[in-house]
N, C-alpha and C positions, 0 to 999 in steps of 0.2 A: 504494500500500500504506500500511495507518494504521502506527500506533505499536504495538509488540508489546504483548501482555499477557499472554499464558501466556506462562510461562519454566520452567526448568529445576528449580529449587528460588526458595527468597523470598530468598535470598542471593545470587542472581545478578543483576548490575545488569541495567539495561533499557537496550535500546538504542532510538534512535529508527528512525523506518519510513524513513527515507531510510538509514542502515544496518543494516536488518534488507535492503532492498534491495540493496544496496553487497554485504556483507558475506559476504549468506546466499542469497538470491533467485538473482542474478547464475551465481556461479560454479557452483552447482547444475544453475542451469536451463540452462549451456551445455553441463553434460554431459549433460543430457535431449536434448537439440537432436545433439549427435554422437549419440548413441545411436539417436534415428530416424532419421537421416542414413543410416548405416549402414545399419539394420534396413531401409531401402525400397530403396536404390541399386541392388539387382539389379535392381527393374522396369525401367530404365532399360538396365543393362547387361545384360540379358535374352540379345539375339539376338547378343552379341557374346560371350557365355560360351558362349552354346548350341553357334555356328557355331566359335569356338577350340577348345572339346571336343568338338563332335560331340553334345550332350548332347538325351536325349530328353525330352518335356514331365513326365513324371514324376521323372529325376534333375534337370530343372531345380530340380523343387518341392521335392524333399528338399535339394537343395545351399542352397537359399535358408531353407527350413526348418528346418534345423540352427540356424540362430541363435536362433529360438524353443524347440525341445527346450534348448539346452544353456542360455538363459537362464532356460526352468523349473525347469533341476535344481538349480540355484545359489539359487532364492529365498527356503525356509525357510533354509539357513544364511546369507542373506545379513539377513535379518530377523531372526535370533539374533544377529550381529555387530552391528548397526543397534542394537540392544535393550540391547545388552552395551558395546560400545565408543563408537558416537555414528556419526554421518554422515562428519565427516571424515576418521578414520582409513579408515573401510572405504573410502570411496568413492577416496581419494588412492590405497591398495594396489591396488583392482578395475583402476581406468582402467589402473593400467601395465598389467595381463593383457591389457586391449582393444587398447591398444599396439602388443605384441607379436604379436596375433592379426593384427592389420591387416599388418603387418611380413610375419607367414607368407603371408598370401592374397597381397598383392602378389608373392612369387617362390613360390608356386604352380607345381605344373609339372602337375597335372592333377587328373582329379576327386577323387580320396580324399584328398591334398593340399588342396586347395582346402575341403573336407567339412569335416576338421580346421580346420584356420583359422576357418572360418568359427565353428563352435562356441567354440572358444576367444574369438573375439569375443562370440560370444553371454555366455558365463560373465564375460568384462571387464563388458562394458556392462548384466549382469541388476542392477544394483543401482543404476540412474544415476536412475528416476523415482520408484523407494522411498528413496534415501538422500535427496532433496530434498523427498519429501512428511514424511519423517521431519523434517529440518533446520525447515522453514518450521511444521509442528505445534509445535515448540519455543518458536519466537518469534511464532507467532500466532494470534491469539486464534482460538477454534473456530467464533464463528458469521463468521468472514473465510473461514476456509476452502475454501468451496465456489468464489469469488471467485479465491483467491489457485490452488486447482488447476486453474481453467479458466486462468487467467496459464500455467501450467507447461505443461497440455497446448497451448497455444495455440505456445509456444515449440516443441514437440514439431512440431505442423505446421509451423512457419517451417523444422525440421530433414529432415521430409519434402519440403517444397517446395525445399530446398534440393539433396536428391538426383535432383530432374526436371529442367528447363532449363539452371542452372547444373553444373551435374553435365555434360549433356551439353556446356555450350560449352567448361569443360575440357577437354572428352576432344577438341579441334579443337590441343590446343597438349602433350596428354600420351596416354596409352595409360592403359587400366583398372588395371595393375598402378603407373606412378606416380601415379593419384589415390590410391591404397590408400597409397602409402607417405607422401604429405603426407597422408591422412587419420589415418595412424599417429603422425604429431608432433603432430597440435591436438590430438589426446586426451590423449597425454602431456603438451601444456604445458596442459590444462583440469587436469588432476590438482594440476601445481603450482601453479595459480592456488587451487584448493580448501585445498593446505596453507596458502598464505601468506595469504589471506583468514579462511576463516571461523574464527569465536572457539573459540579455543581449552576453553573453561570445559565444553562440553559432553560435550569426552570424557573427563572425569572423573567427571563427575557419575554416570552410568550404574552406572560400576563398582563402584558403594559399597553396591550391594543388588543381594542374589543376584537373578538369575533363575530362575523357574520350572522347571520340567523343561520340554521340549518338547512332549511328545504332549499330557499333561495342559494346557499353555497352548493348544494348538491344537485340543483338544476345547472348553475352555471359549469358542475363538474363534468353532467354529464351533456351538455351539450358542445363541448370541447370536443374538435375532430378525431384529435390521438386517443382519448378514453372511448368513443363510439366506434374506430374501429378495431383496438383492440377487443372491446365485449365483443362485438360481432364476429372478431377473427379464433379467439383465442379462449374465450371463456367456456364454451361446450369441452374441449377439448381438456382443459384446466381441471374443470368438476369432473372429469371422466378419469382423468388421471389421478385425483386422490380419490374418489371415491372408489376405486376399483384396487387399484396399488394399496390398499390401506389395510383389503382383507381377502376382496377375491378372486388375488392372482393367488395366494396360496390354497383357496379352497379349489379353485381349479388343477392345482398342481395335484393338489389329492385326491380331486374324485374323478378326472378324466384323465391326466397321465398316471395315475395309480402308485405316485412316489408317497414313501414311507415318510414319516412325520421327520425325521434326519433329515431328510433329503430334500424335504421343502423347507426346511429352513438354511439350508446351506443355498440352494438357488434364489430366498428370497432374499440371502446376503447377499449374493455375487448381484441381483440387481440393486439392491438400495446403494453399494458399490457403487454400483457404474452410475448412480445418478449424482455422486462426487465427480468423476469425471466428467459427468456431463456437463454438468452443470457450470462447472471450470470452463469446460469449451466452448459451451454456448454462449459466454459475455465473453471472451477471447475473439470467435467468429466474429460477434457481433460488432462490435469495437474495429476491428479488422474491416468488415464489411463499411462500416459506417466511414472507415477514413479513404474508402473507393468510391463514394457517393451513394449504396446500397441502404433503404433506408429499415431500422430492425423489423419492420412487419415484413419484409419481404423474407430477413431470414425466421420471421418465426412459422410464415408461411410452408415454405419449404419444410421445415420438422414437424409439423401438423402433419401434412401430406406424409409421411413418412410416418408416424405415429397412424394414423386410418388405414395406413395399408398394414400395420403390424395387426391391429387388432381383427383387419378382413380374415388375415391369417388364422384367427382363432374361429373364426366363422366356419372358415373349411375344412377347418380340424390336419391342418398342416403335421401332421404325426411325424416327418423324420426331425424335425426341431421341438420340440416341446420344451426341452430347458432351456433354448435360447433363447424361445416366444417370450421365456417371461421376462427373462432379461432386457431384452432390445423393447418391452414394451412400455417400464422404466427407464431407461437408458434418453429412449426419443421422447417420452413424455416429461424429462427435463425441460427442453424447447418451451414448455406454456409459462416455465418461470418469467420467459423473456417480459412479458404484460408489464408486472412492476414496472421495470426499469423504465418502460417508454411511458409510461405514468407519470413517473418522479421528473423524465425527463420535459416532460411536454406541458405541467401542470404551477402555476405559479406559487411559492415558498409557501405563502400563508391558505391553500390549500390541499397542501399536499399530505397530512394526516391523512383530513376525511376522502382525497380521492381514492388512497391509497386504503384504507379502509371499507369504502365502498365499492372497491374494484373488490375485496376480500369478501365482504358483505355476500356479491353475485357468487363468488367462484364457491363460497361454504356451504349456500343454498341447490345451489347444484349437485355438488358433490354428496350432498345429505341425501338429497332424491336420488342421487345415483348410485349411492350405496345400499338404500335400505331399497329401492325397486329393483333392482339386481337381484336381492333375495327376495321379492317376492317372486320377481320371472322364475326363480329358480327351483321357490316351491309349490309351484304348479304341476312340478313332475314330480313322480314317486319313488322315493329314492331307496338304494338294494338293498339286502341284508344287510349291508355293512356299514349302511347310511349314506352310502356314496349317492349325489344325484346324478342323472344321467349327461354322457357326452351333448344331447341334443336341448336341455338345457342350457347351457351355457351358449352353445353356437345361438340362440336364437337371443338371449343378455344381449352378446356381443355384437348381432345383427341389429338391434335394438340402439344403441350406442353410435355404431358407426353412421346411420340413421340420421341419428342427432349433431352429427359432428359436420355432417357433407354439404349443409347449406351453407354455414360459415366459411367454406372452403369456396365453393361457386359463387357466394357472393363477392367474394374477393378477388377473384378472378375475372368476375362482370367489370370490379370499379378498374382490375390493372388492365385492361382491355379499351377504357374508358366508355363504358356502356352506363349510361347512367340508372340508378335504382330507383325503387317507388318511394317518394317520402314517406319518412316514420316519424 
């Protein structure tokens, strides 16, 4: 990371990039890292909630789902607090809620139990990858950004990849309710590490000029070019990739390629993996791209496209790859990170919480319906002795999906074409 050069006002001193990293970077991005941790760890503890509840493929989807509804309901007021207070206040107040939420799921005594919890984490943890895209906007300059939020997302996959393998080789010396409760103190000591770390000066700064009203700030937000076509390009895409990546690319590894509980959580690491590397590349490319004239929707275009043909792939039931399917479906479903960046970039200082927030707001609500209707599509078949649902279950999820993703693709190819579209 260089030297910052946007700051807060011209009265605030500058720090250098080795503590804008220290400082701001760091304690940020390790509550981005819990926060995925979290949000994926069901794929793994899947069959061990299923089998302790008794829970069917569709309450699977909603119990794990809940984390995304209650992380959407939270993110315009968490984008008004971001806007109003600064990053560190909110985010040191959020984390204990997520705390506390971990605290409840671990003595959990059953599904509606567990429902709750799990939401109440969602509402901790909704503000962990906007209070750091906000923190790091502060202290860095705008054309680093695309660079510094594939860094962020990139930590985000080490926090997925951390809920596959390692996840599981805890669970050899503890049970799912005490991972939850040591998951409940590194939140809480991430929170104290944000108070005693990052610089104080910025949560003052904010409060010295009113904010906007809110509908009128988020009319003006969403009627800016870059945010309309990002939603339009990138947001189906977005919700399909966490909602799917979050639980059932592992239930597919189990009931249609037929791999042993090992073996899906080894390939559910080697992809949360590759969405470190991706995620690296994809503000590399883009960056790249942007200093040849290429503007980033064209490169997130391109990995879209490449992302809908991965998942056509599962439609056909593609059988000599199946470990790779699930990799490369991760891997390319990095690419919808890109949205942030052209956000932060395109959007004036003093609204860039709430856009960044309400770009989160669309992508959680999605992603909610796309996880927990997934498992309904999926329990409409009847699944074998073993519980497994059938291959043609999923092909028809997955045709369902790709569905959804293909008009944001034509339509963006109508405007590079220059065809004009219907007013909305």
């Amino acid at each position: 990371m260089q030297p910052a050069a946007t700051l807060v006002s011209p009265a605030t001193p500058r720090l250098s990039g080795l503590a804008v990293f220290v400082y701001v970077f760091v304690p940020f991005a390790l509550g981005h890292y819990l926060s995925s941790l979290l949000r994926n760890v069901n794929a793994v503890l899947a069959s061990q909630l299923a089998s302790a509840l008794a829970l069917t493929p569709g309450q699977l989807g909603l119990l794990t789902s809940a984390f995304f509804f209650a992380f959407a309901l939270v993110q315009l007021p968490v984008g008004m607090a971001l806007d109003r207070y600064g990053p560190r206040r909110v985010q040191v107040a959020m984390l204990l809620v997520a705390s506390c939420g971990a605290v409840l799921f671990a003595h959990g005594g059953g599904f509606w139990s567990l429902l709750a919890a799990r939401a109440v984490m969602g509402c901790g943890l909704g503000g962990c990858f906007m209070a750091a895209v906000k923190a790091v906007s502060i202290w860095i300059a705008p054309s680093r950004l695309p660079s510094v939020h594939g860094y962020l997302i990139a930590v985000g996959g080490m926090g997925a990849a951390s809920a596959t393998m390692p996840v599981r080789a805890m669970l050899e010396y503890t049970d799912w309710r005490g991972l939850f409760v040591l998951l409940a103190g590194l939140v809480a000591c991430t929170g104290l590490l944000i108070a005693l770390l990052y610089p104080k000066l910025d949560d003052t700064a904010p409060a010295r000029s009113p904010l906007s009203p809110l509908l009128p700030a988020l009319r003006e937000v969403w009627r800016a070019p870059g945010f309309r076509a990002v939603v339009a390009l990138v947001l189906a895409p977005h919700a399909v990739f966490f909602g799917v990546q979050g639980l059932w690319i592992g239930r597919w590894l189990a009931d249609v390629a037929l791999y042993p509980e090992d073996a899906v959580a080894y390939l559910l690491y080697l992809g949360m993996a590759a969405v470190v590397f991706g995620a690296i590349a994809v503000g590399m490319i883009t960056e790249w791209a942007g200093r040849r004239g290429m503007p980033p929707l064209d490169v997130a275009a391109a990995g879209i496209t490449m992302f809908v043909l991965i998942q056509a792939a599962f439609v056909i039931g593609y059988r000599p790859s199946f470990p790779w399917l699930s990799v490369m479906f991760t891997l390319a479903g990095t690419v919808t990170g890109i949205d942030y960046a052209i956000v932060a970039q395109s959007m004036p200082r003093a609204l860039t919480g709430r856009a960044a927030t309400f770009l989160n707001l669309l992508i959680f609500i999605g992603a909610f319906l796309v996880q927990a209707g997934f498992g309904v599509v999926i329990g409409l078949w009847q699944p074998d002795l073993l519980g497994h649902a059938p291959p043609a279950a999923y092909r028809c999820a997955f045709a369902l999906l790709v569905l959804i993703q293909v008009p944001g693709l034509w339509q963006y190819a109508r405007r590079r074409r220059g065809v004009p579209l219907p007013a909305t």
